[in-house]
N, CA and C of each residue as an Amber inpcrd file, in Angstrom:
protein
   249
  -3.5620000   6.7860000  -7.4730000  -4.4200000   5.6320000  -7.5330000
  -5.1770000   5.6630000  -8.8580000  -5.7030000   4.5970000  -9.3320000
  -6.1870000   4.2030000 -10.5640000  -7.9840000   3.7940000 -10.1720000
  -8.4900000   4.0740000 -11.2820000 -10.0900000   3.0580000 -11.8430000
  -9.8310000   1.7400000 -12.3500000 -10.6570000   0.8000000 -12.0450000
 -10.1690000   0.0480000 -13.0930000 -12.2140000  -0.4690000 -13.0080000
 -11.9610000  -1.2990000 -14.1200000 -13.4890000  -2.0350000 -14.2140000
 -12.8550000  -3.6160000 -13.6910000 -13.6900000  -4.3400000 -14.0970000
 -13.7530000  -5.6740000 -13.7800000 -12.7600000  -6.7190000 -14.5540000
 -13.0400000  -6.3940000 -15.8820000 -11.9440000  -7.6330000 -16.9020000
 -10.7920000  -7.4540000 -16.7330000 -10.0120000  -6.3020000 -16.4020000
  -8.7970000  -6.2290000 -16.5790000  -7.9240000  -6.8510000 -15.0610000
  -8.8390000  -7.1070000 -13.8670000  -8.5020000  -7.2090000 -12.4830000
  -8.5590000  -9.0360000 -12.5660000  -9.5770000  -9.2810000 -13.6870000
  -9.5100000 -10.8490000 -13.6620000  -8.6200000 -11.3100000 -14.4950000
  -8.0900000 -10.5440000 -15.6520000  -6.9800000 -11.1830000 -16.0600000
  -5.7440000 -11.0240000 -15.8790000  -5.5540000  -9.8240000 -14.9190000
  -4.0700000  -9.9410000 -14.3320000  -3.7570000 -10.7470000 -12.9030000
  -5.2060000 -11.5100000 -12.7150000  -5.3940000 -12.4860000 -11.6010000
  -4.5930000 -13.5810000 -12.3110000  -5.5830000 -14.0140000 -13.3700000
  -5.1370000 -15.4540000 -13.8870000  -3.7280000 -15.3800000 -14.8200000
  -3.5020000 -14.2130000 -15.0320000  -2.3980000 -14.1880000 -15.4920000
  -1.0250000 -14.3590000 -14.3690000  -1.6350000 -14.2360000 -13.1960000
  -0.9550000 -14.4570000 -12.0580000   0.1550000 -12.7960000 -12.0070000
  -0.3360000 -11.6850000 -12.6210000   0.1370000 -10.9440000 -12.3030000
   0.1660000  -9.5450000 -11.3930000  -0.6320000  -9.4790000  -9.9120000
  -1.4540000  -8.8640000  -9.5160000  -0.4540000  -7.8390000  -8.8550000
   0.8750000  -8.4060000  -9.1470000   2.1600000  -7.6890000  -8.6860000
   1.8560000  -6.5060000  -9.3340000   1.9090000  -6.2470000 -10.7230000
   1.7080000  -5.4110000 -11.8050000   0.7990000  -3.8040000 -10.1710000
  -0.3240000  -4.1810000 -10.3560000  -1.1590000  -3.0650000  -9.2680000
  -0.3200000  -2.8500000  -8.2970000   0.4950000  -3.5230000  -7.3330000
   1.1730000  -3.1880000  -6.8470000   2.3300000  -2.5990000  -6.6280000
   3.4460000  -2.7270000  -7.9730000   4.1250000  -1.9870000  -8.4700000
   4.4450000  -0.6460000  -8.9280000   2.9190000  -0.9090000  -9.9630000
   2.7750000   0.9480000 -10.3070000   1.9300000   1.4260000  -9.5950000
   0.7370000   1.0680000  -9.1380000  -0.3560000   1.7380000  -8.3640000
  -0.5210000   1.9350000  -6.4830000  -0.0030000   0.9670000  -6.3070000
  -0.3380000   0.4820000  -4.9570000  -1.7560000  -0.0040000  -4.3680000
  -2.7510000   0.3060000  -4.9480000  -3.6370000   0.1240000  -5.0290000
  -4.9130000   0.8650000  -6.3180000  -6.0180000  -0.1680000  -6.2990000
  -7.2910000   0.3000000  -7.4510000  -8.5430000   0.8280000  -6.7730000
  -8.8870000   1.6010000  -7.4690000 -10.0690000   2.4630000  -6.5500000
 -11.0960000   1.8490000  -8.3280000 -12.2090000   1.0490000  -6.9050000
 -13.4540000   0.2310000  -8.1250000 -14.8300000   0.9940000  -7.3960000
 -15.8660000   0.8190000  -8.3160000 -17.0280000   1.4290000  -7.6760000
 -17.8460000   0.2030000  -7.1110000 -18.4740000  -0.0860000  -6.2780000
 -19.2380000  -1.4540000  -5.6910000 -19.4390000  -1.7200000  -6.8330000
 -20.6350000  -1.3750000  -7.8560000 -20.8730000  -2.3890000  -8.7030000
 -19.9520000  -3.2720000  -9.1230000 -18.4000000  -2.8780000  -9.5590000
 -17.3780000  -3.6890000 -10.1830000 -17.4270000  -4.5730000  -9.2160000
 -17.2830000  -4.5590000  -7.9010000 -16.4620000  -5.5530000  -6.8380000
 -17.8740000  -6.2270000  -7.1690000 -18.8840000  -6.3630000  -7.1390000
 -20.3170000  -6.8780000  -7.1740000 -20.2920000  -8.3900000  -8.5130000
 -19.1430000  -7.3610000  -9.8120000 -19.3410000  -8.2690000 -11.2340000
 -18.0070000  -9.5800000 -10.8070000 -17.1800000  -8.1430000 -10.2660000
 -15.9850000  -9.5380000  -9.8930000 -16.2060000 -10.7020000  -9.1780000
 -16.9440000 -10.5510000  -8.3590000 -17.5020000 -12.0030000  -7.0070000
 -18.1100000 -12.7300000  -8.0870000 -19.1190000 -12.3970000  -8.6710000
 -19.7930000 -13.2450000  -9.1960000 -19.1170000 -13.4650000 -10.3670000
 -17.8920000 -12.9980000 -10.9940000 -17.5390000 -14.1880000 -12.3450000
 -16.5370000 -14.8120000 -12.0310000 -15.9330000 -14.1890000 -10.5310000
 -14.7080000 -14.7840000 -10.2540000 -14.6710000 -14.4170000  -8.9900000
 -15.4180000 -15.6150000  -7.9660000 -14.6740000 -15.6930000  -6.9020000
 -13.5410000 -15.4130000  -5.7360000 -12.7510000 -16.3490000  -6.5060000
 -11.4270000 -16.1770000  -5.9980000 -10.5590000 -14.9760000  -5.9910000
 -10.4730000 -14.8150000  -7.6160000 -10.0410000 -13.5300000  -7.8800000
 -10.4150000 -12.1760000  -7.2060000 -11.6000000 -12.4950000  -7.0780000
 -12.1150000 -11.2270000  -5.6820000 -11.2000000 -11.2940000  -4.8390000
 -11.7250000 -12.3040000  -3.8990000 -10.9110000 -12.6420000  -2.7550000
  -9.3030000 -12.2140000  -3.0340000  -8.9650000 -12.9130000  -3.8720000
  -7.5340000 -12.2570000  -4.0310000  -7.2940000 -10.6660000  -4.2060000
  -8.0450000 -10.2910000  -4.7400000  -7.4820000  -9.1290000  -5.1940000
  -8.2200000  -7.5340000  -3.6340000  -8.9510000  -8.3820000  -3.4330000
  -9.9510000  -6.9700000  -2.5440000  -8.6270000  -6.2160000  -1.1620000
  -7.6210000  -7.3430000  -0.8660000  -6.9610000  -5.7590000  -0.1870000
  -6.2930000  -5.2030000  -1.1090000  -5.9720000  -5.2970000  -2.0940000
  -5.4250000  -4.0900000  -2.7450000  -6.3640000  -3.3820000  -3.4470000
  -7.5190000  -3.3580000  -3.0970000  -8.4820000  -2.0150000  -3.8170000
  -9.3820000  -1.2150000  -3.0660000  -9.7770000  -0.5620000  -3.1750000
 -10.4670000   0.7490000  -2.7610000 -11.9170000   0.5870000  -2.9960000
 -12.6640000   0.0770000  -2.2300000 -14.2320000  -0.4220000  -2.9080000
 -14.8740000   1.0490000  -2.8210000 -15.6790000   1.9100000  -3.3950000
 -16.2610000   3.2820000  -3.3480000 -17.7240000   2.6140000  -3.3510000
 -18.4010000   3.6590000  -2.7660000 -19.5890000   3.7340000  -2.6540000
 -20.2100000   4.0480000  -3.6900000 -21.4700000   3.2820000  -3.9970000
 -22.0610000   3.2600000  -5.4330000 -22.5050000   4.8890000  -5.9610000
 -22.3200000   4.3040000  -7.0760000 -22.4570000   5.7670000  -7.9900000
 -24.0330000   5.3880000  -8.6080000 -24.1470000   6.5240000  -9.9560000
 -25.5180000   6.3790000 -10.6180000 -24.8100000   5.7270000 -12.0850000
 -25.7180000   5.4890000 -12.5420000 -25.3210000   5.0220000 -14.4730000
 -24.8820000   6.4680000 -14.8800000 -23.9190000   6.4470000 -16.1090000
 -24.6870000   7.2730000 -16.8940000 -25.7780000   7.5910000 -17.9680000
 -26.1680000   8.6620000 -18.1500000 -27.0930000   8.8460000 -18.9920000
 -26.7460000   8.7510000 -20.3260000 -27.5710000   7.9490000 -20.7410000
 -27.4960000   7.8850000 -22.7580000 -26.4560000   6.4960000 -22.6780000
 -25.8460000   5.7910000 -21.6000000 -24.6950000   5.2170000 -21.6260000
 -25.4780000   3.4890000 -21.6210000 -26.5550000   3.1950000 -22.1490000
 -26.7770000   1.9240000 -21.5450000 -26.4010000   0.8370000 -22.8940000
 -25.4180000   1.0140000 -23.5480000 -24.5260000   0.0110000 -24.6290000
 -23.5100000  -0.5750000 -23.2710000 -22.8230000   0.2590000 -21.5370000
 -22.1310000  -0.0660000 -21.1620000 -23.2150000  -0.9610000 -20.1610000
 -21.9900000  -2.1270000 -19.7330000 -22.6620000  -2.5590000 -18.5310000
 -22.6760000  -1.5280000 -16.6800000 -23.0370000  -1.9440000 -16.0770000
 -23.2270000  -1.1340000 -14.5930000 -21.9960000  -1.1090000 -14.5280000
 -21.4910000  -1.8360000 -14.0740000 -20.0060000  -1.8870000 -13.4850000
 -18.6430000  -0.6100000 -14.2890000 -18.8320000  -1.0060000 -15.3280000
 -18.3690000  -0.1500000 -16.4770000 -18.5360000   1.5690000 -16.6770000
 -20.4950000   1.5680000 -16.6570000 -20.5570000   3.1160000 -16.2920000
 -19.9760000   3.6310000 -14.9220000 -19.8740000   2.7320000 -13.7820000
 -19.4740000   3.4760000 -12.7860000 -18.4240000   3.6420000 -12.2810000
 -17.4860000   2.6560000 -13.0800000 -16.1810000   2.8150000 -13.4800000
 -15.6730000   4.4100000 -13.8130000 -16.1860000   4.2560000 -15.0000000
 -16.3350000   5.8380000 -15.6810000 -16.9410000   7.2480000 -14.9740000
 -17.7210000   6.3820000 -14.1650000 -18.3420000   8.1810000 -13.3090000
 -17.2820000   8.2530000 -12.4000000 -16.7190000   7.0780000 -11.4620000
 -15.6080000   7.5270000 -10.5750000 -14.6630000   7.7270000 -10.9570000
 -14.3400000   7.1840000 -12.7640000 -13.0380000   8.3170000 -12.2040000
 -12.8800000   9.4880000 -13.0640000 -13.9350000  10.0770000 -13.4910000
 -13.6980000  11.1770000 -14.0870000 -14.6560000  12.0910000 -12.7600000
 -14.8620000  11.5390000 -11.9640000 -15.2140000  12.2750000 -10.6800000
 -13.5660000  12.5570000  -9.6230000 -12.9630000  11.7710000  -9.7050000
 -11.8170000  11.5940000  -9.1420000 -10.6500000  12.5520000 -10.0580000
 -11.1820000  13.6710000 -10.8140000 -10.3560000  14.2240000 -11.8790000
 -10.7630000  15.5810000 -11.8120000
């Protein structure tokens, strides 16, 4: 299973390619915050995409890391926690 953040889940939505996750991954392991950025910039694309992912229970930021957005640092803490 994979991390992913938020932009890359909305444009293989509208790219209409969500096959792609399913192919190689079977599924995406996101941290709440992401599923949190996805609803709110994209709806649908949530909706579409949430059974094939793994919603995790929120993480912390990281430290020194605030150039990233939330979603992004906790991207990064799960999956170098997942390693």
């Amino acid at each position: 299973m994979i991390v992913s953040n938020t932009s890359i889940l909305i444009f293989l939505t509208k790219l209409g390619r969500i096959d792609l996750i399913r192919e190689l991954y079977g599924r995406v392991a996101i941290p709440q915050a992401v599923f949190e950025e996805l609803l709110a910039k994209s709806p649908a694309e949530g909706a579409t995409l949430q059974p094939l992912l793994n919603i995790e229970k929120e993480t912390t930021d990281l430290p020194g890391m605030d150039f990233l957005d939330h979603g992004e640092q906790h991207a990064i803490r799960l999956a170098t926690a997942a390693h």
